[in-house]
Each structure stands twice: as structure tokens, then as C-alpha cells.
C-alpha positions as CSV (number, residue, x, y, z in Angstrom):
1,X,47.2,21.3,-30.3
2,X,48.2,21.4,-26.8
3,X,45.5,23.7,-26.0
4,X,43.0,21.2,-27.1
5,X,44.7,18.4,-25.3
6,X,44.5,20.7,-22.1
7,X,40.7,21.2,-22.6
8,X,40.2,17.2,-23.1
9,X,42.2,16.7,-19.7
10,X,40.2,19.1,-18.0
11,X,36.6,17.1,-19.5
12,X,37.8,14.1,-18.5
13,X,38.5,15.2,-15.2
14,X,35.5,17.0,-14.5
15,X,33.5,13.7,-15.5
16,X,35.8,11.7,-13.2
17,X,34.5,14.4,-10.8
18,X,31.3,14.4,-11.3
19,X,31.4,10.3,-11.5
20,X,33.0,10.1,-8.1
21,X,30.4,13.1,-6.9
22,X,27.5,11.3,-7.8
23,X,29.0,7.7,-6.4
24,X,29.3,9.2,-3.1
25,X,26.1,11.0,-2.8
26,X,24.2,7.6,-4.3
27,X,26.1,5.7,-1.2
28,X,25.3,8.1,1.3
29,X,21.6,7.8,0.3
30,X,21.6,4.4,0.7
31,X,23.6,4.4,4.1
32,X,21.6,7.5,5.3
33,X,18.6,4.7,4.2
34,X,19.5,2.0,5.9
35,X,20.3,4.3,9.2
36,X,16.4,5.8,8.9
37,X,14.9,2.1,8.0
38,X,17.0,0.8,11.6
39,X,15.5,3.5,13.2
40,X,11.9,3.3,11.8
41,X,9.4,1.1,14.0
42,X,7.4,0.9,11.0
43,X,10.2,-0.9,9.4
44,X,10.9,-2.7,12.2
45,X,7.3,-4.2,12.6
46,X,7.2,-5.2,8.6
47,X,10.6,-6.4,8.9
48,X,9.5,-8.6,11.6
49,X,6.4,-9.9,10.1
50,X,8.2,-10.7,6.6
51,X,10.7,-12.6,8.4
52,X,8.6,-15.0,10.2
53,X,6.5,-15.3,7.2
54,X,9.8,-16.8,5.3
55,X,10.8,-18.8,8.2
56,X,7.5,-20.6,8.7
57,X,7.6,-21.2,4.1
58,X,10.9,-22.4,4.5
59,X,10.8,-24.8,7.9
60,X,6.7,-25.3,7.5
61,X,7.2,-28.7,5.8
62,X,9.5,-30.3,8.5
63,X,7.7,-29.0,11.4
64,X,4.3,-29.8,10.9
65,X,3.2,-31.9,13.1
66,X,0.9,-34.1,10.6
67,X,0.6,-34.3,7.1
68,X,-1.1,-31.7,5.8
69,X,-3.6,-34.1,3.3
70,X,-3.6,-37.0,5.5
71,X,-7.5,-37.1,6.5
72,X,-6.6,-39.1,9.7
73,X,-9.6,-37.6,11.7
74,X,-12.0,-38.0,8.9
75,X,-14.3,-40.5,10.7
76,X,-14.1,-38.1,13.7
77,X,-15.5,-35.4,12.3
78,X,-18.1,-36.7,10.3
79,X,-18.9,-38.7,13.6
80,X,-19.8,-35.4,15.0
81,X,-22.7,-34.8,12.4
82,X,-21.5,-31.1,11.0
83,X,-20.4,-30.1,14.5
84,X,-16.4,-29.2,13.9
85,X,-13.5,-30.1,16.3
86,X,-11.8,-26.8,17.4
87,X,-8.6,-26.5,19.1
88,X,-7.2,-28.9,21.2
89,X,-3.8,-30.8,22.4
90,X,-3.0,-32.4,19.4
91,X,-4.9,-29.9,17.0
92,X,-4.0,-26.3,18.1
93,X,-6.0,-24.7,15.3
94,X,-8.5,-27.6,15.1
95,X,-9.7,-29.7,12.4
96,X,-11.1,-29.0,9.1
97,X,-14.4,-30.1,7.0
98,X,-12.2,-34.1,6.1
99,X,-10.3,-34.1,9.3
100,X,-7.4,-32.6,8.0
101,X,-5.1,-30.7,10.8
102,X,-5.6,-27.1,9.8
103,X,-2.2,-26.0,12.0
104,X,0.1,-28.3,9.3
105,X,-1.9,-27.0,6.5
106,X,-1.4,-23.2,7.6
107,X,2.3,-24.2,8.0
108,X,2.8,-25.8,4.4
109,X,0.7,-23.7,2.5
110,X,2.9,-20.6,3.4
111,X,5.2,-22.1,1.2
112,X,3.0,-22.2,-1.4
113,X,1.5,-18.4,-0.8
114,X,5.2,-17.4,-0.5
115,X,6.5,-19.0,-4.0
116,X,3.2,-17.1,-6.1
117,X,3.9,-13.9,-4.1
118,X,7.5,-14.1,-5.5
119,X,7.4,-15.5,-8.8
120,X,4.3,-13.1,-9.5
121,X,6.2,-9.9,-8.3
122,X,9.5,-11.1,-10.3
123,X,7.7,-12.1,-13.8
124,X,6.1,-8.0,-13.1
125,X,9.5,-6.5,-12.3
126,X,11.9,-8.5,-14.9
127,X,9.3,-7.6,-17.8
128,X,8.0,-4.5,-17.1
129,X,11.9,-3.1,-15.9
130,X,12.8,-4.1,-19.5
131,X,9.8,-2.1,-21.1
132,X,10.6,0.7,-18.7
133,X,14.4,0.9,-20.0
134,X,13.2,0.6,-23.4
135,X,11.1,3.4,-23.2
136,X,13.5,5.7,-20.7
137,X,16.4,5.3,-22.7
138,X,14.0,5.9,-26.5
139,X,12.8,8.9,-24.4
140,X,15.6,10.4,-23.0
141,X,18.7,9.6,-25.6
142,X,16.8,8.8,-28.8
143,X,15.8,12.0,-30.7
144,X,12.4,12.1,-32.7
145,X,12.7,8.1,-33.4
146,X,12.9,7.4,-29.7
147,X,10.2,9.8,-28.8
148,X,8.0,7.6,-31.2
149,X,9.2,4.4,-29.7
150,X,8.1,5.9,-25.7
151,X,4.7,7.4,-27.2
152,X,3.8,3.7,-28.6
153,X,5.1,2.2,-25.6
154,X,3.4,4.3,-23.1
155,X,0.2,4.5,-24.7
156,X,-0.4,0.1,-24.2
157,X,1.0,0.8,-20.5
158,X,-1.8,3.4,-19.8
159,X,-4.4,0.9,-21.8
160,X,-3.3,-1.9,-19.3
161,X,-3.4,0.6,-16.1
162,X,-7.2,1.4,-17.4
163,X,-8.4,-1.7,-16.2
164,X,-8.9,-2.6,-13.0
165,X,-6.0,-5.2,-12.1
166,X,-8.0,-8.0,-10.3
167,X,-10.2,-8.1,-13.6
168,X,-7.5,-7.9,-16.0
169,X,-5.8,-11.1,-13.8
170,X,-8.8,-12.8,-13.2
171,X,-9.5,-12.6,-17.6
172,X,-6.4,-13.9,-18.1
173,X,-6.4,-17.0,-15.3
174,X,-9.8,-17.9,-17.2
175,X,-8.0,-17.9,-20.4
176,X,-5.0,-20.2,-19.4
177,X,-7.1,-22.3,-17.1
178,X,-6.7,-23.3,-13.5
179,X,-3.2,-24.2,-12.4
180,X,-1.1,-22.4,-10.2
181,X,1.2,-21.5,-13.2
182,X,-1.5,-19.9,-14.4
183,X,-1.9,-17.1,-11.2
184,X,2.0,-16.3,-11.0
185,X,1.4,-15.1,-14.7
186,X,-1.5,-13.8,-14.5
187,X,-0.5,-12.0,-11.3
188,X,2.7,-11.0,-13.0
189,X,1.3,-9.2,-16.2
190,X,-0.7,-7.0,-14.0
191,X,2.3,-5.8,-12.2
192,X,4.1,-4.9,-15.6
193,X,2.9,-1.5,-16.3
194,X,3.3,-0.5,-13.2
195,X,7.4,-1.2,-13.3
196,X,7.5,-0.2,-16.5
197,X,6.2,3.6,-16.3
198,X,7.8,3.9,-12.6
199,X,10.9,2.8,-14.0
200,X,10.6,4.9,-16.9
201,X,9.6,7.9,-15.2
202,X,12.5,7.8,-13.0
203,X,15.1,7.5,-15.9
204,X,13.5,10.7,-17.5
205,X,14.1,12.2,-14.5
206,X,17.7,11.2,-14.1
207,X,18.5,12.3,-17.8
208,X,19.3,15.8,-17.5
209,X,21.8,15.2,-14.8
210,X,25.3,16.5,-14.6
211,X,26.4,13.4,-15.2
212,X,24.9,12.5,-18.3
213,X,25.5,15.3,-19.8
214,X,29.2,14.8,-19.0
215,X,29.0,11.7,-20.4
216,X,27.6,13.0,-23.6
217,X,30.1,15.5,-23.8
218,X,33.1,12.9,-23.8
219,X,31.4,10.9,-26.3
220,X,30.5,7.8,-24.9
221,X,27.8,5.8,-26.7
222,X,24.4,5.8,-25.9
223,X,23.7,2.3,-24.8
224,X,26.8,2.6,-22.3
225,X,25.0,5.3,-20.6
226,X,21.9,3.8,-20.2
227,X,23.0,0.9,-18.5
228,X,26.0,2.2,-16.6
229,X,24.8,5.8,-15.4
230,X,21.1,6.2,-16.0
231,X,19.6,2.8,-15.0
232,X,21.7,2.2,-11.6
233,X,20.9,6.4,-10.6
234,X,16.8,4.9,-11.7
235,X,16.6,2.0,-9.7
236,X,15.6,3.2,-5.6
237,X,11.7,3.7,-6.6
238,X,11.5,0.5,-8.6
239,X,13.0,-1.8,-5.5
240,X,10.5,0.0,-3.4
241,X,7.5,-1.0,-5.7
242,X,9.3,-4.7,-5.7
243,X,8.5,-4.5,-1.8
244,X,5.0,-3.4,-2.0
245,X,3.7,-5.3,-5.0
246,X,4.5,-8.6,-2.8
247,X,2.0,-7.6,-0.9
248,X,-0.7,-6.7,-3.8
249,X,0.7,-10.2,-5.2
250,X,-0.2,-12.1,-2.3
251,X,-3.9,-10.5,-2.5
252,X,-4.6,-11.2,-5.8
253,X,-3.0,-14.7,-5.8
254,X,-5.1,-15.7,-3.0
255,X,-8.5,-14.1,-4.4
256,X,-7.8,-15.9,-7.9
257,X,-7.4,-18.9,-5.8
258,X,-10.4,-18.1,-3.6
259,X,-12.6,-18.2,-7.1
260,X,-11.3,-21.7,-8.6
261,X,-8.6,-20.4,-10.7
262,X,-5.7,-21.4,-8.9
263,X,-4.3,-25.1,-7.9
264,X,-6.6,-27.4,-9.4
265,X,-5.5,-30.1,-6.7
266,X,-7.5,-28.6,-3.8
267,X,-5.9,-30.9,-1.4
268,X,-2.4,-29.2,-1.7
269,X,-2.9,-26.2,1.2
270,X,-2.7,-22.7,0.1
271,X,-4.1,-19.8,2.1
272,X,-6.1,-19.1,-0.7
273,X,-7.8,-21.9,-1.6
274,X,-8.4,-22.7,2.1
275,X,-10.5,-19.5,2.6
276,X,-12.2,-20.6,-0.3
277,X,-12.7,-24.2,1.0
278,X,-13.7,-22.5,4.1
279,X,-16.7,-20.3,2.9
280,X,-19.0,-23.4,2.8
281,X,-18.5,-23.9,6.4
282,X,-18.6,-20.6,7.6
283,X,-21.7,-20.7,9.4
284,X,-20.5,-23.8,11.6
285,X,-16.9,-22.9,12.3
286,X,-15.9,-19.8,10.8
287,X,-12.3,-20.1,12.5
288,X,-11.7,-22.3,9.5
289,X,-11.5,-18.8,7.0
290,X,-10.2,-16.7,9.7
291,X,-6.8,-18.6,10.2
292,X,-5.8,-18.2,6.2
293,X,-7.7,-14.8,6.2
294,X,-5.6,-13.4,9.3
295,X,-2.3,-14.9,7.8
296,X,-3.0,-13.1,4.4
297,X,-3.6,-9.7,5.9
298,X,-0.7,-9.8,8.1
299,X,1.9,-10.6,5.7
300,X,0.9,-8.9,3.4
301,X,0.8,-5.6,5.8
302,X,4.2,-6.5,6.6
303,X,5.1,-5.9,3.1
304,X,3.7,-3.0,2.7
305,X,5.0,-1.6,6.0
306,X,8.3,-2.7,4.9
307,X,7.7,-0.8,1.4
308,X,6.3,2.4,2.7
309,X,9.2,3.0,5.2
310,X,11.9,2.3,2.4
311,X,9.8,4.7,0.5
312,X,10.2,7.5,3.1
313,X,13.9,6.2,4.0
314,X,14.8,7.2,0.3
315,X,12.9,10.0,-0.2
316,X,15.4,13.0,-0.4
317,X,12.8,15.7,1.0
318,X,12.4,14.1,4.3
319,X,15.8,13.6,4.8
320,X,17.0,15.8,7.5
């Protein structure tokens, strides 16, 4: 008896080892991270952009200078007979095709570019993390039942990652109809398999680890170590893909807005549907599509600068 009391003392204490092992080499990742990303002008660049992005969404509203649907220069411009008003004093970015200030409505509509960026990404990552542990835990702690359950699972993933993305979001926009609504979800189911393999992948990969299999050794049940030593150990790759599929959000927000299927209301500014108010007036004043164009591609290479340098800050082969 005492023997085997001796041999469960010395269990538990080599999991409370190997607990405290892996705690400390999961926060000296992260700090040895955070060090690299300070470091990193790429970071610093994407940092940059993504934070003036947010600030102009958030303050946008108060600081326009105009209202962003008040035609008040309406007569103006049609005055001029198709000849636009470009930048000037009180217009810094000029006019647009109803006299509408196009510095306000580049201001506002970040907002709006900002909110389907995020609610797109976060429909993808909530949903598709869920499918991922699903299938990681059915794969890696489930025996020949769970192996079933991550074979059916994986098999719609790879049929969703078959189609090309902007087709499978634009089918589905044309199926809800045009709203705004409409583009977050159908921006957001595309982004599903994408968190739900990467996710899954990683927790195969974490499965054999020391300390799961310390954990199995002391008993503890299944569903504990899933979401207490498997899914935390899983989660580096998938808030990198959170950072970069902002970016692909932004993209394909603005192109299903840029063919009809986003805000119906085509007076409330969004970068997207301005570039595709813009593309009727491109031969006369193409500065009108290259002001929500430009603001598109920055941002959303600030996200993906941003992403690729958290990629390579967490990546335990280049750390040196």
C-alpha cells in the first residue's frame, strides 16, 4: 500500500512538473514574442497603419467636417456640366458625382469598413474555432468513434476550401439579398474552414505532448483536457490567422459591396460601395475610386504586415 501511495505522489508530482514546465516555456514564447514583434519594423509599420485605421472609425463621425450625405454642393457640380470639383480649402479630397464631400465620407465610412472587417473575421473564428475543437479533441482523445467524427468533419471543410472563397461569398450574399448583414455572414462562412482545420491541426499536434499524456496517466477526464491543456497550448496559429483574415475580410467585404450586394442604402459611405459609385465616373475624375481604393489596400496591408510578423515572432524555428 504505501508503495503505491509513493508511486501516486511521485505522478502527481511529475505532472505538477511538467504543468509548471510547460507554463513557463508557453510564457516565455509569448514574452520572447512580444520582444521580436517591438523589434520588427514590419510590425511596427502594420501596427501603425491598423492604429490609425481604428482611430479615424472611431473619431471619423465627430470630425468630419460636413455631413457625409448632405448634397450641399449639388447644384455646384452639376453647374459645372460633368466637369468635377477636386480639392480645395473647404473640400481637401474634392467633391463627388451629388456634391457630397468625399473627405467626410472617407472619414465615416471607415467605420463602416472597420465593423464588416470585424464582425466578418469573428462570425469565421467563433464558428469555425468550435468545429476545429470538435474535430481536434474527436481526433486526438476519441478512439475509432472520434476518428469517424474528424473524418466527416474534415471531409465538408476540404469541400468548402474547394471553392474559391469570393465565389462561395458572393453565392451566398445573392442568396440572402443585399444588406450589409448579409456580407459580415457571408464573409464570415468563408473564413470557417480555414479556423477550423488550422485550429484542428494544431491540437493534433499538441496531443502527444508530455503533458497530455501526464494528464491521461492521472486520470483526468477527457473534456478537462481539451479545454484546459490542449486548446490554450493550440491557440498561437489561430490568433495569427485572426490577424490576417481582417485583411482578406476587408477585401471581400468591399468587392461584395463593389458588385451591389452590400448596403442597399448607397448613400451611407463605405469604401466599398464608394469605389463602386466611382467606376461610372472614372473617366472624368478618377481620384473619386482611388481615395476608397488606396484606403483599402493600406489597411488591409497593415493587417497582414501585422499577421506575418506575429507569424515569424511565434514561430519556434526562427527563434534564436
Amino acid at each position: 500500500m504505501t508503495t503505491l501511495t509513493n508511486k501516486a505522489d511521485k505522478i502527481d508530482r511529475l505532472a505538477e512538473l511538467t504543468q509548471q514546465t510547460d507554463a513557463t516555456a508557453g510564457a516565455s514564447l509569448w514574452r520572447e514574442a512580444l520582444r521580436r514583434l517591438r523589434s520588427s519594423k514590419m510590425a511596427i509599420i502594420g501596427a501603425v497603419v491598423i492604429g490609425a485605421f481604428v482611430i479615424m472609425a472611431i473619431v471619423g463621425p465627430w470630425v468630419a467636417p460636413y455631413s457625409p450625405t448632405a448634397q450641399t454642393w449639388r447644384g455646384e457640380v452639376f453647374a459645372n456640366q460633368g466637369k468635377f470639383v477636386g480639392m480645395r480649402g473647404e473640400n481637401w479630397f474634392g467633391l463627388d458625382h451629388l456634391g457630397r464631400d468625399l473627405f467626410s465620407r472617407m472619414l465615416v465610412g471607415a467605420r463602416q469598413t472597420l465593423l464588416v472587417g470585424v464582425v466578418s473575421m469573428l462570425i469565421g473564428l467563433v464558428i469555425g474555432a468550435a468545429v476545429g475543437v470538435l474535430s481536434g479533441a474527436a481526433a486526438t482523445l476519441g478512439g475509432r468513434t472520434g476518428q469517424r467524427i474528424d473524418t466527416v468533419i474534415m471531409r465538408f471543410t476540404d469541400l468548402m476550401l474547394s471553392l474559391p472563397s469570393l465565389l462561395l461569398a458572393v453565392s451566398i450574399a445573392a442568396v440572402m439579398g443585399q444588406s450589409l448583414t448579409t456580407v459580415m455572414i457571408a464573409v464570415g462562412v468563408v473564413q470557417i474552414p480555414v479556423f477550423a482545420r488550422l485550429l484542428r491541426g494544431s491540437m493534433l499536434a499538441q496531443g502527444g505532448a508530455d503533458y497530455v499524456l501526464a494528464a491521461k496517466a492521472l486520470g483526468i477526464r477527457k473534456k478537462r483536457i481539451v479545454l484546459t491543456q490542449i486548446l490554450p497550448n493550440s491557440l498561437s496559429p489561430v490568433i495569427v490567422q485572426a490577424t490576417l483574415s481582417l485583411a482578406t475580410a476587408i477585401i471581400e467585404a468591399a468587392a461584395l459591396s463593389y458588385l451591389g450586394l452590400g448596403n442597399p442604402d448607397p448613400a451611407i459611405p463605405e469604401w466599398g460601395v464608394m469605389l463602386s459609385q466611382a467606376q461610372r465616373f472614372f473617366d472624368n475624375e478618377p481620384m473619386m475610386a482611388a481615395y476608397p481604393a488606396v484606403g483599402i489596400i493600406i489597411t488591409a496591408l497593415g493587417f497582414t504586415l501585422l499577421g506575418e510578423a506575429m507569424r515569424e515572432a511565434l514561430d519556434p524555428k526562427l527563434r534564436g
